[in-house]
N, C-alpha and C positions, 0 to 999 in steps of 0.2 A: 504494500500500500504506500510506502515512501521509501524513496532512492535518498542517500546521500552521495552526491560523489565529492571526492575525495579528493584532495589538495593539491595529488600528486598528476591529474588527470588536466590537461592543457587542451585537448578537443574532444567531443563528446562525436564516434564516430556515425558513416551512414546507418542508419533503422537500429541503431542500437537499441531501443526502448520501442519501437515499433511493436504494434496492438499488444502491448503490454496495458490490457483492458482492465484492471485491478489496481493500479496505480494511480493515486490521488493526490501526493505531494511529490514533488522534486528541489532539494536544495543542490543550488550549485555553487561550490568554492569558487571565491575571486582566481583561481589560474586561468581558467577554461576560457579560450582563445574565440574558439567555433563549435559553434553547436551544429555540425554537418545533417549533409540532406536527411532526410524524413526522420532523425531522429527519437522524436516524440509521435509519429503520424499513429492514428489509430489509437492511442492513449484513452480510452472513450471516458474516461471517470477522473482525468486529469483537472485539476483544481486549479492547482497553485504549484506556479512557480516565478521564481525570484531570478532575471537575468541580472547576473553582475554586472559591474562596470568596469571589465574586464575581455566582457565577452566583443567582439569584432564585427562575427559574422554570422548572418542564421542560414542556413540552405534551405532548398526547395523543401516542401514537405516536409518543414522543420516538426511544426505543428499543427499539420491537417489533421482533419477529424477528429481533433480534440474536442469534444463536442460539450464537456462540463467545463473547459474554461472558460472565465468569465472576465477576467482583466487582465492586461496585461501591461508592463511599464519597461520601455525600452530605453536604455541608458544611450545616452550621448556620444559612447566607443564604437556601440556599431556603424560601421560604415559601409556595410554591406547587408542588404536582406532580400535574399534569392526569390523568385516567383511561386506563389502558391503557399509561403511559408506558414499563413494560416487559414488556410482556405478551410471551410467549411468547418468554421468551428462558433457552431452554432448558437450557444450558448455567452458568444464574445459580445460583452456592451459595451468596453472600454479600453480603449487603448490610449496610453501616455508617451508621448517622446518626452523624452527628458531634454531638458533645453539644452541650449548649445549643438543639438545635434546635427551630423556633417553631411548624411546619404541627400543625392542631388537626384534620386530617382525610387519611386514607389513603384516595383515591377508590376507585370500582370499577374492577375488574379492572386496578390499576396493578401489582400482580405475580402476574397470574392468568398458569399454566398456565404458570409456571418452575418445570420437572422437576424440577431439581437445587436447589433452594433448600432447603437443610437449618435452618435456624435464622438469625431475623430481630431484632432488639433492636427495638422496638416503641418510638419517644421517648415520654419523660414529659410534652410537650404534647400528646399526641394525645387526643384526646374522644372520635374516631367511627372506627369501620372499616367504610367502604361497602359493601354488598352486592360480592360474588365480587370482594376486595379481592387475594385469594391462591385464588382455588378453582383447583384442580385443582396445586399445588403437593405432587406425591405423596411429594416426600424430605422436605417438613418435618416436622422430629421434635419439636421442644418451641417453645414458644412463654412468654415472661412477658407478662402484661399490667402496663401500667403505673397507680397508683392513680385518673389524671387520666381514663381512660378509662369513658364513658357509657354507649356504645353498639356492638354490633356487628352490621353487616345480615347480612339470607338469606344464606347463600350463601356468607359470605365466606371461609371454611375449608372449602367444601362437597368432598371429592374430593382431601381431605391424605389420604392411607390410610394414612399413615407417622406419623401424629401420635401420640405416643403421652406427653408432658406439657403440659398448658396451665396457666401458675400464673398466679393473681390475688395482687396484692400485697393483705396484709394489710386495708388500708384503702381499699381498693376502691372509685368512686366508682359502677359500672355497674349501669346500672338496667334495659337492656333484650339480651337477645340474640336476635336474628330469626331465623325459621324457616330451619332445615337451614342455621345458622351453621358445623355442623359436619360 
């Protein structure tokens, strides 16, 4: 039901903890560099967990189908977060970037098809929101964009039904928004 790992552990490998459907907590020691692909995918009873500010990078299918997680708080070290990393983790209503954070791009489909995802803070580095970046996230209700933002692909809002404010800051740098963004 809970993982420690261990001090000694710097990446946490591919599907290592994959449908490890019994699993409710995970604490991670400040080493762990990357949480690689699918790591946690399938974790269906996963709760909680805590990414250091340590961790860098999350892979694809880091935490799909997580589907009892419900928050999540992303420290300001990652500079990387691969496609799909929490796709359908239905149960998600919150996610935090922790300020100062660096990633210049929100891939696709990294929180496609989280039901419950009511409102996201968008960081002030972001440039690009990949195509179906969030689609089918039907609880998101309002949405800021940040000035630093370019670009948002097809799709990426496609199947928010709940959307109902999207603000662009004043001075807005976005020049492109792709078909059925919304």
């Amino acid at each position: 039901k809970e993982i420690v790992i261990p001090h000694s552990i710097t990446k946490i490998g591919k599907y290592a903890f994959k449908n490890c459907t019994s699993l409710i907590t995970v604490l991670i020691h400040k080493n762990v560099k990357t949480i690689d692909v699918g790591s946690f995918n399938g974790c269906i009873s996963l709760k909680r967990i805590k990414i250091p500010s340590s961790v860098q990078m999350i892979g694809s299918f880091a935490f799909s189908n997580c589907k009892s997680l419900e928050k999540i708080i992303i420290p300001s070290s990652v500079n990387e977060i691969q496609g799909c990393a929490f796709e359908e983790c239905s149960s998600l209503n919150e996610v935090h970037f922790i300020e100062n954070y660096s990633i210049s791009v929100i891939k696709g489909n990294t929180f496609a098809v989280c039901s419950s995802l009511v409102k996201i803070n968008i960081p002030d580095s972001v440039k690009l929101i990949e195509s179906n970046a969030f689609v089918g996230c039907k609880s998101l209700i309002e949405i800021l964009f940040p000035s630093s933002l370019q670009k948002i692909g097809g799709s990426a809002f496609f199947h928010c039904s709940s959307l109902k404010k999207v603000y662009f800051e004043s001075n807005s740098s976005l020049k492109s928004i792709g078909s059925f963004a919304f």
